[in-house]
C-alpha positions in Angstrom: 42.5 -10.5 22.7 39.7 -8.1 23.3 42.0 -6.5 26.5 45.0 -6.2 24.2 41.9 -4.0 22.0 40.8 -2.0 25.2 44.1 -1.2 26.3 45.7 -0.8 22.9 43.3 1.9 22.2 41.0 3.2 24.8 40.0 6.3 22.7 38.1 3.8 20.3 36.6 1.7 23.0 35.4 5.1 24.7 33.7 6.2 21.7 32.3 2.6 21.3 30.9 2.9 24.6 29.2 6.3 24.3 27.8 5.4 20.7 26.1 2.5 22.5 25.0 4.9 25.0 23.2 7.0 22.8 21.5 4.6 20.0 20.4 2.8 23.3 18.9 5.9 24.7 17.5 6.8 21.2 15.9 3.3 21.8 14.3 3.7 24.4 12.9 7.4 24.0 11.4 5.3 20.7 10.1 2.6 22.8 8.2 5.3 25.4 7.0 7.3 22.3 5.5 4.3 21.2 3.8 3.5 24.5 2.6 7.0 24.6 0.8 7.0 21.5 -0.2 3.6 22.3 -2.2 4.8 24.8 -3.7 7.7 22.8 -5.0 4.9 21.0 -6.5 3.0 23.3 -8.4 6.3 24.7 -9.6 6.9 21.0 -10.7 3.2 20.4 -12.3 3.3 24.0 -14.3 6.7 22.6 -15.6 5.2 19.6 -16.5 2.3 21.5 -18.8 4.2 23.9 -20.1 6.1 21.1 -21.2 2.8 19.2 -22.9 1.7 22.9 -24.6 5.1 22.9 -26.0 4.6 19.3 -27.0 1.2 19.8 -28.8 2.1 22.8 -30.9 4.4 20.9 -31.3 2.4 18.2 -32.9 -0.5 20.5 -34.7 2.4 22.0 -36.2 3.4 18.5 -37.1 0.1 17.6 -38.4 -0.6 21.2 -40.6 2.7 20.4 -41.8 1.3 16.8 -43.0 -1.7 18.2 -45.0 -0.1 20.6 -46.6 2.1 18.2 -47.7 -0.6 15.9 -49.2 -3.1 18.7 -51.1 0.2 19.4 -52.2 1.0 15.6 -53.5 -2.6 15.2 
């Protein structure tokens, strides 16, 4: 049945075939878009998370700094 189809009207299958071409293509360029910004992301998240280390460090630091001065004042 689907040869009768094909052969009956290979114009329609054509144009079948392309349209699957293309929204498959359009698929995938979606797909690597993704995965691009994806990784923008992860370089933004891996920013803020060095920049939270970095303030945490100082904060120990300060604190570190705090308790030194009070064992000195008593």
């Amino acid at each position: 049945m689907n040869v009768r189809l094909i052969t009956a009207k290979p114009e329609k299958f054509a144009v079948s075939v392309v349209m699957a071409l293309v929204l498959a293509t359009a698929g995938l360029y979606k797909i690597v878009h993704a995965f691009d910004r994806l990784s923008e992301i992860e370089g933004i998240v891996s920013d803020v998370a060095d920049t939270v280390s970095d303030h945490e460090s100082r904060i120990e630091s300060v604190e570190s700094d705090v308790q030194d001065l009070q064992s000195e004042r008593y």
